[in-house]
N, C-alpha and C positions, 0 to 999 in steps of 0.2 A: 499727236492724236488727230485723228481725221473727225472734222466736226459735219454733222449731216443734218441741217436743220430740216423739218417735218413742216409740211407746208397745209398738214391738216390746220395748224394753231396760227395760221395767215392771215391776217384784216386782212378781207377780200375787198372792201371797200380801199385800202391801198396798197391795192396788189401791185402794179407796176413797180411804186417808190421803196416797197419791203425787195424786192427783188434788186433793185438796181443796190440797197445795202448789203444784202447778200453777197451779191456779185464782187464788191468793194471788201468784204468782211474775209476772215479767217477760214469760212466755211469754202471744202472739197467739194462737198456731195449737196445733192438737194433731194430728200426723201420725200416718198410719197405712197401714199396708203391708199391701198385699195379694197371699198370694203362690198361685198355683194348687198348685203342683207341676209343674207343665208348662213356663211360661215360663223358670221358675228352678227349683231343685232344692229347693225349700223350702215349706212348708204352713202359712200363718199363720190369717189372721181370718176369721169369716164377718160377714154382717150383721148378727146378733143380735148379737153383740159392738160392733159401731159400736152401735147403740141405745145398751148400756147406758152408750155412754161419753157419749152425747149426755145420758143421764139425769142425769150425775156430774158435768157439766164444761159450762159457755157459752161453753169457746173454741173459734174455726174451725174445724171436723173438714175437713184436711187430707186425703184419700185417694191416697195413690199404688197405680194398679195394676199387679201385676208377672203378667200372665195372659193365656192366649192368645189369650180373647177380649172384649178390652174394649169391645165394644157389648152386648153383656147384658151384663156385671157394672158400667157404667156406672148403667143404672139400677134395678138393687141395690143400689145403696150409696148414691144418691140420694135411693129411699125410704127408707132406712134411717137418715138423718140429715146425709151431706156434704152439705159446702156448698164442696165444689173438688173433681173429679175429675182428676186425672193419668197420662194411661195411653203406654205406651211407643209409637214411630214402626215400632219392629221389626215389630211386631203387624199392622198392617193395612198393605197394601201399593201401595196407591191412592192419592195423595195428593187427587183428589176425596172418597172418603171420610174421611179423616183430617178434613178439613175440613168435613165432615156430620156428624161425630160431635160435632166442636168444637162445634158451633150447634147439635147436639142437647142439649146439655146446657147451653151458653147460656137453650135454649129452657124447659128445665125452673130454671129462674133460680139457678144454678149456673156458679162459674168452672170454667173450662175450661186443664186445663195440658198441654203435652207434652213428652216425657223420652227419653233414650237412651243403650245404654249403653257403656260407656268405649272403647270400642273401634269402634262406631260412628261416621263420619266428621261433625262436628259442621255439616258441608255441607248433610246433608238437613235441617237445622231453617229454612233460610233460606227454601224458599216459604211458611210458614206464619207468619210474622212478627206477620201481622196478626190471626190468626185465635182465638190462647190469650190467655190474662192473667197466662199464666206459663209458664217454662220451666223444667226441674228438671236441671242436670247431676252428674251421679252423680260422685263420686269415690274410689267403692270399685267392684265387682261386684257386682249386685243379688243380691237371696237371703240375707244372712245379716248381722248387726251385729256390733258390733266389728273390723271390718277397718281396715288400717292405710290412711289420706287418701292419695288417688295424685296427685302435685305438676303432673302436665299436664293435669289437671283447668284448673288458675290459665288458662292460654293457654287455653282453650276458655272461660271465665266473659270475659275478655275481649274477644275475638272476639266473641261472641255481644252482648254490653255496647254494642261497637262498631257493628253493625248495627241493634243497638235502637235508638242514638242517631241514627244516620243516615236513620232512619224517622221519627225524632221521638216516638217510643214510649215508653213509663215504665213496659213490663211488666214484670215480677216476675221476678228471674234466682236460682230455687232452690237449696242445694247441700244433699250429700246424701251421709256418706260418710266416718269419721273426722275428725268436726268437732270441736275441744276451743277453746279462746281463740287459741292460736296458728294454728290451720291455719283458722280462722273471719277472725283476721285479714286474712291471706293471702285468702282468697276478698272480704272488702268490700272490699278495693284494689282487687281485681283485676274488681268491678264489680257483686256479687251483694248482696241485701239483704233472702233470708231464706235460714237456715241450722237445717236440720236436726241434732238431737245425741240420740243414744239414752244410748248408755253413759256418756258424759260426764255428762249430767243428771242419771240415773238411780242411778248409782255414784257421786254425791258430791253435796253440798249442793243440794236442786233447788234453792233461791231465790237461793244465792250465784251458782251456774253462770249461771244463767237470766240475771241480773243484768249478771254480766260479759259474756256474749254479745250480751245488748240495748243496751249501749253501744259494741259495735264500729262504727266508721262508715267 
């Protein structure tokens, strides 16, 4: 399991020291949310702040974007250090473009992910099968951490699992959303095999958490 801890749910007052356990811990990825205030009702990172985590930290800088326009802030966060950009299907409403952006960022040697949220019908991911390196299904409300894992999340990481297969695909089926041991369980069954966890991580041992997460299978 690829562990991706979310650095929304980060004591910024010891930010160095969470990082440097990071670095030491179980964790691949290092997620990171990006919220306008528009998309979602919430105002998180700019790019100077990805910098300095690329300065702190050699793992994956993860970006999920939650913003209404994810072809500029695409590559913003590009030059500013990701190396995976993730922006929602709500956002652009062309499915040619959605698939111009993918390869836009392919093209800037960057994966490429696409997300959507829970209420979203998990239908519109199916032309684009081919086109990301990963998919992110959300199992909270985008905008805010600590929400309670929503359980029909599970049937949609499935679903999705199932079309990968049937493609013959091995991309990357994200979750993202009230993740602790149990509800992470729950999602590698059900066919995902990288899990984001803020509060969990962040609120309790990061190397024990990190630990137990990276051996769910």
């Amino acid at each position: 399991m690829i562990v991706a801890p979310s650095v929304l749910s980060l004591d910024y007052s010891h930010m160095t020291e969470q990082c440097e356990l990071l670095n030491s811990s179980k964790a691949e990825w290092m997620h990171f949310d990006v919220m306008d205030g528009h998309f979602v009702k919430n105002l998180t990172f700019g790019p100077d702040i990805l910098k300095g985590f690329v300065k702190l930290s050699p793992l994956f800088k993860d970006v999920h974007l939650m913003v209404t326009d994810p072809k500029m802030f695409a590559d913003v966060f590009i030059n500013a250090g990701a190396d995976q950009i993730t922006f929602h299907v709500e956002t652009i409403y062309d499915k040619e473009e959605i698939k111009a952006l993918a390869k836009h960022i392919h093209e800037q040697g960057k994966k490429a992910g696409l997300t959507l949220k829970p209420q979203t019908p998990i239908e519109v991911l199916k032309p684009f099968l081919h086109d990301f390196d990963l998919f992110l299904i959300m199992s909270v409300e985008p905008g805010f951490g600590g929400q309670k894992f929503m359980p029909e999340a599970l049937e949609r990481i499935r679903t999705l699992r199932t079309w990968l297969n049937d493609e013959g695909l091995d991309t990357h089926i994200e979750v993202d959303g009230g993740i602790n041991e149990e509800t992470g369980a729950l999602c590698a069954e059900a066919g995902a095999d990288v899990l984001v966890a803020g509060s969990y991580v962040f609120k309790n041992n990061i190397h024990e958490v990190c630990e137990k997460l990276w051996k769910l299978q």
